[in-house]
N, CA, C and O atoms as a printed pandas DataFrame, in Angstrom:
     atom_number atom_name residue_name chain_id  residue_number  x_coord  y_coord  z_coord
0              1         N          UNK        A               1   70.737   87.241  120.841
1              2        CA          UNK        A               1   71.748   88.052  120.177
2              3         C          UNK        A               1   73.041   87.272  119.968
3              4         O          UNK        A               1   73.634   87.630  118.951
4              5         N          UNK        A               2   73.529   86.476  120.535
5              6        CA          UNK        A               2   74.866   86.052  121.175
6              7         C          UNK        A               2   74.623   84.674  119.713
7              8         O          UNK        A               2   75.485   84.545  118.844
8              9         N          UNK        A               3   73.613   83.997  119.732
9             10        CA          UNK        A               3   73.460   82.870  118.621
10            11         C          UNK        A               3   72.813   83.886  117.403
11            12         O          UNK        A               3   71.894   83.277  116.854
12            13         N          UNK        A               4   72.878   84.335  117.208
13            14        CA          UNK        A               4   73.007   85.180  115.878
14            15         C          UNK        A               4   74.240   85.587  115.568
15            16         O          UNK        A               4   74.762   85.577  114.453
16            17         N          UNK        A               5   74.690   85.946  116.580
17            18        CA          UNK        A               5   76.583   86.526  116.164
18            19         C          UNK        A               5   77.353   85.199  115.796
19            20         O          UNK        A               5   78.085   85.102  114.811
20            21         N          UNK        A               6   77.093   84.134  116.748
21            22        CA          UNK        A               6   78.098   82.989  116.166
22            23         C          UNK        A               6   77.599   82.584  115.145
23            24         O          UNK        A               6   78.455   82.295  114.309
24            25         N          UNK        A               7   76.038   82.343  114.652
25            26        CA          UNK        A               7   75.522   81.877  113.351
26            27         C          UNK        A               7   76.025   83.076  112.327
27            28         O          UNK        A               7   76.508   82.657  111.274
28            29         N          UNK        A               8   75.989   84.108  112.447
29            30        CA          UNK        A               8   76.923   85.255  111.373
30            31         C          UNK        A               8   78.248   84.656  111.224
31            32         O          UNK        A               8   78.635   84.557  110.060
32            33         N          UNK        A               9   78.781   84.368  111.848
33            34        CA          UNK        A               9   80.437   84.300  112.593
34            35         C          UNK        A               9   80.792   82.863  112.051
35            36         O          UNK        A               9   81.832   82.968  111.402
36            37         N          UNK        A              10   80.426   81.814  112.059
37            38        CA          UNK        A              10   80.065   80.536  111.203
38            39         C          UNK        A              10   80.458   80.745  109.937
39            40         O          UNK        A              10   81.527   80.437  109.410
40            41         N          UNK        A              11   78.997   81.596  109.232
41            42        CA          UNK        A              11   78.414   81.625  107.705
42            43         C          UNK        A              11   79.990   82.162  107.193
43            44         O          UNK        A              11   80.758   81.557  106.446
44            45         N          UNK        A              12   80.167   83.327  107.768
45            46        CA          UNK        A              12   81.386   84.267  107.337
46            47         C          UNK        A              12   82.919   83.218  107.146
47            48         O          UNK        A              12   83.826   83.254  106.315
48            49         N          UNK        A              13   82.665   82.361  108.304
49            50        CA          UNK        A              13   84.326   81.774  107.987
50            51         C          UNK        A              13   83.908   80.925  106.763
51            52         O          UNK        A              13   84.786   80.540  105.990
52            53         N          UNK        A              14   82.650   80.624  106.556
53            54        CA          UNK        A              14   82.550   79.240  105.430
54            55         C          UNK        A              14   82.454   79.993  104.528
55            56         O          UNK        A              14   82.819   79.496  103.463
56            57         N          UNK        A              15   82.093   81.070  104.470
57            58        CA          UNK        A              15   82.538   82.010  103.317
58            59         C          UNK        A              15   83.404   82.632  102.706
59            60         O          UNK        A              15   83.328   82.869  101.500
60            61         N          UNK        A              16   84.465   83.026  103.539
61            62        CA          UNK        A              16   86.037   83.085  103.643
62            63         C          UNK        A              16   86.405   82.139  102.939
63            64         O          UNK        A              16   86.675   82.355  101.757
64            65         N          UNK        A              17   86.521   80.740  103.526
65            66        CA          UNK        A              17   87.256   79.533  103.534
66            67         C          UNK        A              17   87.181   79.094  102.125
67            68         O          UNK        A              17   88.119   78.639  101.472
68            69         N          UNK        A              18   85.799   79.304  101.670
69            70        CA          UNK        A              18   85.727   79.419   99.937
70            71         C          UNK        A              18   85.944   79.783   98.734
71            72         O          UNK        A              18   85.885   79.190   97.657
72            73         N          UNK        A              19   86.280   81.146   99.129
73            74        CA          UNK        A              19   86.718   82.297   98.500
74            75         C          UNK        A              19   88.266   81.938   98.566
75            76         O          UNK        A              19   88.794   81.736   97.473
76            77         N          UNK        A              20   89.193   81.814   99.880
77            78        CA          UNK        A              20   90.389   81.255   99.781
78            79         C          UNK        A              20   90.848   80.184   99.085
79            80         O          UNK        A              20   91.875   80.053   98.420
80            81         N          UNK        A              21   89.780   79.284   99.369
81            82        CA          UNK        A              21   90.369   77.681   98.483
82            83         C          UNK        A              21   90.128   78.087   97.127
83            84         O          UNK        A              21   90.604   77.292   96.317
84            85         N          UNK        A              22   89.617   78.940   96.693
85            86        CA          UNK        A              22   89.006   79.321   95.457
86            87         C          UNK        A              22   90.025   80.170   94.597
87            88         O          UNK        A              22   89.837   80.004   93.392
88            89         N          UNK        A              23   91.000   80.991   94.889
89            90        CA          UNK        A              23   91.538   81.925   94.670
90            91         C          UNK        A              23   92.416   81.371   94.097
91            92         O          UNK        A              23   92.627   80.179   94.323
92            93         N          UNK        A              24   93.097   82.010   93.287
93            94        CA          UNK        A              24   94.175   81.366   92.456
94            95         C          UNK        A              24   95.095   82.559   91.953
95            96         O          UNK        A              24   94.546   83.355   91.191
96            97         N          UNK        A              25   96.625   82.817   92.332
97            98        CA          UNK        A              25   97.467   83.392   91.844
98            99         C          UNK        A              25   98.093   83.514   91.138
99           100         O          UNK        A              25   99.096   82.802   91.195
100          101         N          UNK        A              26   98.002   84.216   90.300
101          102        CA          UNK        A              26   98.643   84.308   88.820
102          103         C          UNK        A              26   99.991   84.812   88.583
103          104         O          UNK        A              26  100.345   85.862   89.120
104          105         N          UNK        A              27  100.710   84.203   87.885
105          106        CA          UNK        A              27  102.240   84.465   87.483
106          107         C          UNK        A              27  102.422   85.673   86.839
107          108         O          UNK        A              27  102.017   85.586   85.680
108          109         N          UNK        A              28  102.846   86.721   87.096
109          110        CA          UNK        A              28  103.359   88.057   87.341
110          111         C          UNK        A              28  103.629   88.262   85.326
111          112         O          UNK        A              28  104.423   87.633   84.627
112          113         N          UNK        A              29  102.952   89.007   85.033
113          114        CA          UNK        A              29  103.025   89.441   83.534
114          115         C          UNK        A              29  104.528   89.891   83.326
115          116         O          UNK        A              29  105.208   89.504   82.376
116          117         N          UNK        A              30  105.039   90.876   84.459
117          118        CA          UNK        A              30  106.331   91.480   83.962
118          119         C          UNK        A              30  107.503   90.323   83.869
119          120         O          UNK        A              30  108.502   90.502   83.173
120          121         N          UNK        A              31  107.237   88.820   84.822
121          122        CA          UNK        A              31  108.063   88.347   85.466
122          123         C          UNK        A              31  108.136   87.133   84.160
123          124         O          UNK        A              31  109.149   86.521   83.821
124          125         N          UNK        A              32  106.878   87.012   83.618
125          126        CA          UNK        A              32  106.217   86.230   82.081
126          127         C          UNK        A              32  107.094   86.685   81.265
127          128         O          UNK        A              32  107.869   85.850   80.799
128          129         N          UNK        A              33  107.233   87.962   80.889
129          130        CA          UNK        A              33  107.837   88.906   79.760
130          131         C          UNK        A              33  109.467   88.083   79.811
131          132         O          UNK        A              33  110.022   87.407   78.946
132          133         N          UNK        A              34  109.815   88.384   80.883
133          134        CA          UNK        A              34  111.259   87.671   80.781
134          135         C          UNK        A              34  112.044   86.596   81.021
135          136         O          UNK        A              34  113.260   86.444   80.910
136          137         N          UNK        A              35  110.670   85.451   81.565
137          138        CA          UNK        A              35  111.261   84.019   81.454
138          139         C          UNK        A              35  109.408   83.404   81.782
139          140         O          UNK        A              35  108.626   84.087   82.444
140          141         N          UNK        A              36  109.160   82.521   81.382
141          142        CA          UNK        A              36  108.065   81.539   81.570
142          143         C          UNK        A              36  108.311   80.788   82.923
143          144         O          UNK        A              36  109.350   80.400   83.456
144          145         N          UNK        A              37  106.826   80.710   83.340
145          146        CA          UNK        A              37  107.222   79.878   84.414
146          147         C          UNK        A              37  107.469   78.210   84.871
147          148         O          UNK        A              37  106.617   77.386   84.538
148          149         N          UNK        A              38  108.434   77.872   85.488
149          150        CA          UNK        A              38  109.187   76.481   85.149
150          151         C          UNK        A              38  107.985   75.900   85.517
151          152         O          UNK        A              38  107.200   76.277   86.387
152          153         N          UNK        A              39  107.907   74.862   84.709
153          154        CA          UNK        A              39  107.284   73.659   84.173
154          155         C          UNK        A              39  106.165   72.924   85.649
155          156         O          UNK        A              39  106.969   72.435   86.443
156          157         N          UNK        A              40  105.537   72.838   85.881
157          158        CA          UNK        A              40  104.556   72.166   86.814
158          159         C          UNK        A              40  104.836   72.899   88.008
159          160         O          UNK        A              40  104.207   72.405   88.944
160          161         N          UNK        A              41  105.657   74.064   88.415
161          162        CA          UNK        A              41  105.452   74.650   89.272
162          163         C          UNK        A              41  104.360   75.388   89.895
163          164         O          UNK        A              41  103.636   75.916   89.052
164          165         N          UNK        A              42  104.133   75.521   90.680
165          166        CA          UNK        A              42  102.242   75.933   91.598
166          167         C          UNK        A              42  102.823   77.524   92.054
167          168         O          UNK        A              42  103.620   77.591   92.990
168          169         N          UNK        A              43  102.529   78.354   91.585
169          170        CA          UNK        A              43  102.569   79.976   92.224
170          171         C          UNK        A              43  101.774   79.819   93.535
171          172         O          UNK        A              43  100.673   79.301   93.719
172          173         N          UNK        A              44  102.484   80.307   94.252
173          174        CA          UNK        A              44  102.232   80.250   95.914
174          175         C          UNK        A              44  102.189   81.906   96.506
175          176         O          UNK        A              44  101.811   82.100   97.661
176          177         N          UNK        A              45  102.546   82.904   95.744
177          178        CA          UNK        A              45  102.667   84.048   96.115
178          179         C          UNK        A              45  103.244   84.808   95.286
179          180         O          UNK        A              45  104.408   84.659   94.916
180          181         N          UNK        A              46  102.189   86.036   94.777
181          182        CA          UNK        A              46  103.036   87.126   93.822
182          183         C          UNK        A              46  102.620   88.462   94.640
183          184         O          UNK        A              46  101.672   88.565   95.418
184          185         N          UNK        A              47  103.494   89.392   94.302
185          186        CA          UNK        A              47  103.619   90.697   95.022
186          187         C          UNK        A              47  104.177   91.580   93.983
187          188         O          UNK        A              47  105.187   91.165   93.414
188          189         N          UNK        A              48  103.701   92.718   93.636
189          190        CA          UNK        A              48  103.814   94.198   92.361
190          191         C          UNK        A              48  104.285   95.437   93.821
191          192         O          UNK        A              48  103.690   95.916   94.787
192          193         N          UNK        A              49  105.145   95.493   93.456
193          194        CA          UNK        A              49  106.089   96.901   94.444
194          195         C          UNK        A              49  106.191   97.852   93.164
195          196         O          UNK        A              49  106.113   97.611   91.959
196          197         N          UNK        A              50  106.412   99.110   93.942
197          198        CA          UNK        A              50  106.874  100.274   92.814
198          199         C          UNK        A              50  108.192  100.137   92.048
199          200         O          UNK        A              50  108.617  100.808   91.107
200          201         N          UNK        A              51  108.706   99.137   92.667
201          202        CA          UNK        A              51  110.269   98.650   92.503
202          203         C          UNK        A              51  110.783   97.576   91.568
203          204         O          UNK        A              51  111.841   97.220   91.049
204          205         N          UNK        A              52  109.201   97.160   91.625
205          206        CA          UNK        A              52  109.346   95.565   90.725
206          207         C          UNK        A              52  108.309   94.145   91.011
207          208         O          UNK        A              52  107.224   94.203   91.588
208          209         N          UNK        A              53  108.688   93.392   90.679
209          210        CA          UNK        A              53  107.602   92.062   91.341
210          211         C          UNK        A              53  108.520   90.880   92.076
211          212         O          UNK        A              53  109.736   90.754   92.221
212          213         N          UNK        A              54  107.415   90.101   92.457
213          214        CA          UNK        A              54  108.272   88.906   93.401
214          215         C          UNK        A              54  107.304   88.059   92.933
215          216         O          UNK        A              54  106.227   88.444   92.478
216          217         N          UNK        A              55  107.736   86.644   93.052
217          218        CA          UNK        A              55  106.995   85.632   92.747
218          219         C          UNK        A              55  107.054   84.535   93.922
219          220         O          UNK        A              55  108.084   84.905   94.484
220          221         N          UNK        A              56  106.689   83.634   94.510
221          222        CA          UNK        A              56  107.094   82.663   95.107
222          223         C          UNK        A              56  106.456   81.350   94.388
223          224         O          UNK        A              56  105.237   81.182   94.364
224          225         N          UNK        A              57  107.210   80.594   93.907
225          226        CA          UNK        A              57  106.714   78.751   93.318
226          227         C          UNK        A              57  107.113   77.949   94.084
227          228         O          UNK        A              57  108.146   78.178   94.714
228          229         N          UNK        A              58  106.524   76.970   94.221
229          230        CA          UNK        A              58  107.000   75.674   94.534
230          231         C          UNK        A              58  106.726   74.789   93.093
231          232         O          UNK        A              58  106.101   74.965   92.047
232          233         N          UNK        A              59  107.745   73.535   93.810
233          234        CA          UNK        A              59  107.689   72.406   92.425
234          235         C          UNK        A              59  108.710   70.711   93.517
235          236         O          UNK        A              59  109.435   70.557   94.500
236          237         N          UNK        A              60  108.161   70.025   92.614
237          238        CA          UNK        A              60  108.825   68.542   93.327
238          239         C          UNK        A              60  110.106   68.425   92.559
239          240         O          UNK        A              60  110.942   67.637   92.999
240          241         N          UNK        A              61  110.252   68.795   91.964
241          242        CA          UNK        A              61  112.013   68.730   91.164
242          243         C          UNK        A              61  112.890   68.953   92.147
243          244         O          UNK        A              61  112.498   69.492   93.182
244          245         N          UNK        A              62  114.145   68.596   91.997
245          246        CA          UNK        A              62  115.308   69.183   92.234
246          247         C          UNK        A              62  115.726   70.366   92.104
247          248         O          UNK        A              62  115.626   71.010   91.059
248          249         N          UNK        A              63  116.501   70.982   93.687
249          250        CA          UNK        A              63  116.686   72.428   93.335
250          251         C          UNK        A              63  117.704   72.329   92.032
251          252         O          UNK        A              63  117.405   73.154   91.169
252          253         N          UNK        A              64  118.417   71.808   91.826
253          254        CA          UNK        A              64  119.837   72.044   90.340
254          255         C          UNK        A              64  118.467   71.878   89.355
255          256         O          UNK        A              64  117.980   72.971   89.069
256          257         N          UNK        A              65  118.114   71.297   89.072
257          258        CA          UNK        A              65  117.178   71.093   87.982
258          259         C          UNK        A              65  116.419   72.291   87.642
259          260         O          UNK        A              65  116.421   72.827   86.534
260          261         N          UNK        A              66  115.868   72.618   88.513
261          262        CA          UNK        A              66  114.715   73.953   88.428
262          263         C          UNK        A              66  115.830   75.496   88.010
263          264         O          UNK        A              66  115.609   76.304   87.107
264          265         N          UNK        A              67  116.811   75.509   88.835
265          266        CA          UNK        A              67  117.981   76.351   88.844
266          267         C          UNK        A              67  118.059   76.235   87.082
267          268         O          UNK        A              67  117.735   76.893   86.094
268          269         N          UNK        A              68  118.524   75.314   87.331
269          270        CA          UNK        A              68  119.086   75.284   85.480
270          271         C          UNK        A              68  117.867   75.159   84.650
271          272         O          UNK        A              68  117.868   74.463   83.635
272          273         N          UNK        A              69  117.069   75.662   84.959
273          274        CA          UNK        A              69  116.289   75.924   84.074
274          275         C          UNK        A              69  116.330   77.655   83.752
275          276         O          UNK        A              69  116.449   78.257   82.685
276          277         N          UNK        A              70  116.220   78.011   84.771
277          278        CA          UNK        A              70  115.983   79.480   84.686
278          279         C          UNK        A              70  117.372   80.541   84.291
279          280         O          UNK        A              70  117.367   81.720   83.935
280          281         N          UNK        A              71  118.611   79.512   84.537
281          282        CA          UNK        A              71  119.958   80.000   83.861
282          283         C          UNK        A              71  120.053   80.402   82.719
283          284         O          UNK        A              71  120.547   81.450   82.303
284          285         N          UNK        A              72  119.389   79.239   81.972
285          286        CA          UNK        A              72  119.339   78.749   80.650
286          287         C          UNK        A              72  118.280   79.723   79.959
287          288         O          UNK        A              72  118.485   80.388   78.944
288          289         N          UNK        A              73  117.384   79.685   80.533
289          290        CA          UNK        A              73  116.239   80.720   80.011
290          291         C          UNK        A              73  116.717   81.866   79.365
291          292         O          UNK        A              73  116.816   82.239   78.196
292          293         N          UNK        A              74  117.152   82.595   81.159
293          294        CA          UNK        A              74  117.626   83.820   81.327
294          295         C          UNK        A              74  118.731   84.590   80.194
295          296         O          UNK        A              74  118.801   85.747   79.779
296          297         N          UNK        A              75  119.622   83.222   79.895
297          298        CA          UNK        A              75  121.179   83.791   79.244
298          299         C          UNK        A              75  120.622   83.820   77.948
299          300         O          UNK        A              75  120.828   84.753   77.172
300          301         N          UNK        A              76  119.561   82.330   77.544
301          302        CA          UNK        A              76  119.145   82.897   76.126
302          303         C          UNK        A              76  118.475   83.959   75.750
303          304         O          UNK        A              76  118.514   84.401   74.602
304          305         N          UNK        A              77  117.709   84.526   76.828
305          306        CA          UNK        A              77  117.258   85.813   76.535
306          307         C          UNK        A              77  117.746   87.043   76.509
307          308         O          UNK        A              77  117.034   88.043   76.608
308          309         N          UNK        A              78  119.166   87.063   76.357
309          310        CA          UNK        A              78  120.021   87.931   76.710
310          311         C          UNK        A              78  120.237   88.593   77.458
311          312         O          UNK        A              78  120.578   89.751   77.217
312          313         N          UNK        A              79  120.072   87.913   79.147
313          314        CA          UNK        A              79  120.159   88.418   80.330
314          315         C          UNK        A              79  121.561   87.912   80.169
315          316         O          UNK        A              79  121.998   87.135   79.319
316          317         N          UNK        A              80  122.322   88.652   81.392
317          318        CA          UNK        A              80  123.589   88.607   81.490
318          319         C          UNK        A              80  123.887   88.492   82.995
319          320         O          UNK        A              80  123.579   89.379   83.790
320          321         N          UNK        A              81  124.605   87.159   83.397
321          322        CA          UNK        A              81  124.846   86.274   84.883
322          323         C          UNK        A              81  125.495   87.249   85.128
323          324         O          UNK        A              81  126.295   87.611   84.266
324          325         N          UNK        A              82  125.364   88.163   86.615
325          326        CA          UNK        A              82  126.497   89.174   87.246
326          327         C          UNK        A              82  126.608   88.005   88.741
327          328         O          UNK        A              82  127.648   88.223   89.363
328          329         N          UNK        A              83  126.080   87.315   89.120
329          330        CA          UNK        A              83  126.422   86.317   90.216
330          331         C          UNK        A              83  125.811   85.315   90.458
331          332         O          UNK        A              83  124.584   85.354   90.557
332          333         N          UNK        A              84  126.638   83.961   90.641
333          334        CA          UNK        A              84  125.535   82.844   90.768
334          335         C          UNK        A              84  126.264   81.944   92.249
335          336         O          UNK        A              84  127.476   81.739   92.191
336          337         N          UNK        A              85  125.549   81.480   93.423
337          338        CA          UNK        A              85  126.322   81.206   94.654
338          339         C          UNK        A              85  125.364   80.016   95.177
339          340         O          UNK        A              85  124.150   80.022   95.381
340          341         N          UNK        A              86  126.267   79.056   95.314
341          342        CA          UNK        A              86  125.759   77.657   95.681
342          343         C          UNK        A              86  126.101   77.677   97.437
343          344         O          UNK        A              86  127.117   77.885   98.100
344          345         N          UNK        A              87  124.694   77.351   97.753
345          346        CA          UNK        A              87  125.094   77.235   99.647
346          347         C          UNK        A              87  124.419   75.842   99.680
347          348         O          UNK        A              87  124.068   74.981   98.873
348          349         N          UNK        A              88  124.409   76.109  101.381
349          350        CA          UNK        A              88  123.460   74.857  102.081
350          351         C          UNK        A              88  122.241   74.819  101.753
351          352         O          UNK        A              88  121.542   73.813  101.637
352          353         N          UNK        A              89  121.798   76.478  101.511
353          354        CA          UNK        A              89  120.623   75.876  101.939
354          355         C          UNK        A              89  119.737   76.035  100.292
355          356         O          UNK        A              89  118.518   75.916  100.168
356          357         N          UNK        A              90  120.644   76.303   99.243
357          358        CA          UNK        A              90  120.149   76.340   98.064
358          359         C          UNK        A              90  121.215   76.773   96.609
359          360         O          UNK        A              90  122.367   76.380   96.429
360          361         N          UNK        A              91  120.699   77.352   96.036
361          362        CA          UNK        A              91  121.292   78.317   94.958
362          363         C          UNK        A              91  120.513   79.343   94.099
363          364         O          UNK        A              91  119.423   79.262   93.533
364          365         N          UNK        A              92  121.544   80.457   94.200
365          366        CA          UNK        A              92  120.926   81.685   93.776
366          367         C          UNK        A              92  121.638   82.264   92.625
367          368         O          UNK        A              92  122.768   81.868   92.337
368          369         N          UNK        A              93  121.147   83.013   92.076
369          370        CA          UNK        A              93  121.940   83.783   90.738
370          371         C          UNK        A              93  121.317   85.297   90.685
371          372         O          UNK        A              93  120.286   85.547   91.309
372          373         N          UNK        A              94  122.041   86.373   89.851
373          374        CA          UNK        A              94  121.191   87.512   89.572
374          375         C          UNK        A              94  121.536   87.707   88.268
375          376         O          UNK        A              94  122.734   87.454   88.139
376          377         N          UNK        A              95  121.074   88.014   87.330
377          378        CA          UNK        A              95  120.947   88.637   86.244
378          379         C          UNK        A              95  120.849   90.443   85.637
379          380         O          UNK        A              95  120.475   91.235   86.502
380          381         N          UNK        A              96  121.106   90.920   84.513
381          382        CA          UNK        A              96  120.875   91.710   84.606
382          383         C          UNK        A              96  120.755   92.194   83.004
383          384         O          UNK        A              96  121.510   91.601   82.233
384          385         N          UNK        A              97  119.905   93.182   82.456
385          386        CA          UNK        A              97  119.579   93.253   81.171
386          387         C          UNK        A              97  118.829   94.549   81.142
387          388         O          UNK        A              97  117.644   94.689   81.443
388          389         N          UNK        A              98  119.966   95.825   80.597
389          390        CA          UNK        A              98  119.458   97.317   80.349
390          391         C          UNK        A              98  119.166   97.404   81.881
391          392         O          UNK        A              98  119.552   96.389   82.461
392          393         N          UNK        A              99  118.715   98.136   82.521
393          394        CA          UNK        A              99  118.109   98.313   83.443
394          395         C          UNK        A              99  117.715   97.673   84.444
395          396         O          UNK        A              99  117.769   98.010   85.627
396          397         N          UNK        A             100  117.321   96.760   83.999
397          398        CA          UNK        A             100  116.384   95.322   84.668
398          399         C          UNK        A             100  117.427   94.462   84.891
399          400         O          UNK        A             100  118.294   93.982   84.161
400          401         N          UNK        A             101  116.989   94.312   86.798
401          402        CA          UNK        A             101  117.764   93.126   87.059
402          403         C          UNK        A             101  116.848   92.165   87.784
403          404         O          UNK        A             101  115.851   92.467   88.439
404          405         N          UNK        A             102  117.345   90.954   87.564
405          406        CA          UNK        A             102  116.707   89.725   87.935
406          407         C          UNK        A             102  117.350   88.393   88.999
407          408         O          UNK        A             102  118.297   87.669   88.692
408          409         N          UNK        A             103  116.559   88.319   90.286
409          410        CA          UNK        A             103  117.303   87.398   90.987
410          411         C          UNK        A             103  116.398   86.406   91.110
411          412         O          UNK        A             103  115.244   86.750   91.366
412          413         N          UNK        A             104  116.727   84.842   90.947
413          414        CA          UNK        A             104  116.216   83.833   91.259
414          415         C          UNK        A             104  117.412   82.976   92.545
415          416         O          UNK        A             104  118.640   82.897   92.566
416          417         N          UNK        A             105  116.534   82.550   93.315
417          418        CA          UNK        A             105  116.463   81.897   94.075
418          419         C          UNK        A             105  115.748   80.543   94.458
419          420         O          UNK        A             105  114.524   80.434   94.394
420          421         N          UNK        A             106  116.767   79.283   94.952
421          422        CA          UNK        A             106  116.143   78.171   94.609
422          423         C          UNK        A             106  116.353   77.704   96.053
423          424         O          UNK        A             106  117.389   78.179   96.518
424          425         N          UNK        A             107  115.638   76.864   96.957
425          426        CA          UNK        A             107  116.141   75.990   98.090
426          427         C          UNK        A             107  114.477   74.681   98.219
427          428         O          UNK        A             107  113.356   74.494   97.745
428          429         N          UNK        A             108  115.161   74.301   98.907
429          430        CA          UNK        A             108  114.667   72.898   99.057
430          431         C          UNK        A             108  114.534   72.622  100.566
431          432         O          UNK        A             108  115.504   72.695  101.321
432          433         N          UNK        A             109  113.081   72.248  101.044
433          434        CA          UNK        A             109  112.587   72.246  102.083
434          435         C          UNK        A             109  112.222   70.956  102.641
435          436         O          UNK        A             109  113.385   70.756  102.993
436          437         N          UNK        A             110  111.533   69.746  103.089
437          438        CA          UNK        A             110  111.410   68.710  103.408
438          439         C          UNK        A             110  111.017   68.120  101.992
439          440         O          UNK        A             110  111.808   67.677  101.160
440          441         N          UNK        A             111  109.651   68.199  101.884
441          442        CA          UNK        A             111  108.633   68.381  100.224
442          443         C          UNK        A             111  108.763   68.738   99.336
443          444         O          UNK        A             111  108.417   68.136   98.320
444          445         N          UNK        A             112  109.405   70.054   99.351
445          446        CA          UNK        A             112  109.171   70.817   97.998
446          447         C          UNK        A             112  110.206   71.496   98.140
447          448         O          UNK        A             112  110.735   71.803   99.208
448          449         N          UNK        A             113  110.750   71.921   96.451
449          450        CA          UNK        A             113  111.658   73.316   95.997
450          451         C          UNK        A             113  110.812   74.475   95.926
451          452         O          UNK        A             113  109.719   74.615   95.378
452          453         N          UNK        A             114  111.477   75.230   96.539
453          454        CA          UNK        A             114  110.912   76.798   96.470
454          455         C          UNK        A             114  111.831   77.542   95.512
455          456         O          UNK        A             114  113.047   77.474   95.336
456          457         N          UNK        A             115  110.959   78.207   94.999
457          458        CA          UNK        A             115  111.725   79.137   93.760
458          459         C          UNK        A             115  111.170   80.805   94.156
459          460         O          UNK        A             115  109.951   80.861   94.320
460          461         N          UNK        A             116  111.752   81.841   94.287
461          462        CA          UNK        A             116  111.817   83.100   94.626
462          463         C          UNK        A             116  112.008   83.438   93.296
463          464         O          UNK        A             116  112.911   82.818   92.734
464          465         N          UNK        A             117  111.298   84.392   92.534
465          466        CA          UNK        A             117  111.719   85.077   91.503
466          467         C          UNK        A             117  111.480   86.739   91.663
467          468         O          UNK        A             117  110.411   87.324   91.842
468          469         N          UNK        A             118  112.661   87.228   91.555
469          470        CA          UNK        A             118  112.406   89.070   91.677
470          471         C          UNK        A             118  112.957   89.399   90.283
471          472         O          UNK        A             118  113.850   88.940   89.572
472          473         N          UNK        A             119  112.090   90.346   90.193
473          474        CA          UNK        A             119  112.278   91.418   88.743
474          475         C          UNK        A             119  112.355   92.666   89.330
475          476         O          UNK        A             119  111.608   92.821   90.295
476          477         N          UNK        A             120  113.044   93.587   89.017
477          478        CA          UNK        A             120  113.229   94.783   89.330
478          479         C          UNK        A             120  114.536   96.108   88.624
479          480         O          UNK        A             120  115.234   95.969   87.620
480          481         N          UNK        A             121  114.495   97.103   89.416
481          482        CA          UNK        A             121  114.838   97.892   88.151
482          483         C          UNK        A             121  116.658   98.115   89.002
483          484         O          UNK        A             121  116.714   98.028   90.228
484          485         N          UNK        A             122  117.427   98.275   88.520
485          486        CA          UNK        A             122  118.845   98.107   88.851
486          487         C          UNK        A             122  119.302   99.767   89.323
487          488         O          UNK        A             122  118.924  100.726   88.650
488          489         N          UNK        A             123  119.897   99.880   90.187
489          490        CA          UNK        A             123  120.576  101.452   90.479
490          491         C          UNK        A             123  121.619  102.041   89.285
491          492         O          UNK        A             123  122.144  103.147   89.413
């Protein structure tokens, strides 16, 4: 009994493990609608709330680089900058357009820039 459970218990993680390496996350349609996603960045995590979406990217660029990309996007699309704040440990901005507001977030980790993108609906 006991080598049947670990031979189940085996098959299952190599089956898992496949299905995971296999999986691939797709860039958020609503989050598409109002800016494309920057250039060779790898989606690492998307999430759909009743509230709105989240995205998480990484990319090897520079956080200013990636930042100014999505400024630029944003303003030509007639989003409108209500705050943009440079720290240690990155830079962030929010946007906002009818209803819809938009915060990106940029920081930089050993490897890689992380990019946070939220879409959501404004009070």
């Amino acid at each position: 009994m006991q080598r049947r459970l670990f031979a189940f218990m085996l098959v299952l993680g190599c089956v898992l493990a496949a299905i995971s390496a296999s999986a691939q996350v797709d860039y958020p349609n609503d989050i598409k609608s109002a800016v494309t996603q920057y250039p060779g960045s790898q989606v690492e995590m998307a999430m759909k709330t009743p509230q709105g979406s989240q995205v998480v990217l990484s990319s090897t660029d520079p956080s200013p680089k990636v930042y100014a990309y999505y400024k630029q996007a944003l303003s030509q699309s007639g989003w409108e900058t209500q705050m943009e704040m440079n720290h240690a440990e990155g830079i962030q901005g929010h946007w906002r357009k009818g209803d819809k507001v938009f915060h990106v977030v940029v920081t930089k980790d050993e490897e890689k820039t992380q990019i946070v993108l939220i879409l959501g609906t404004g009070q």
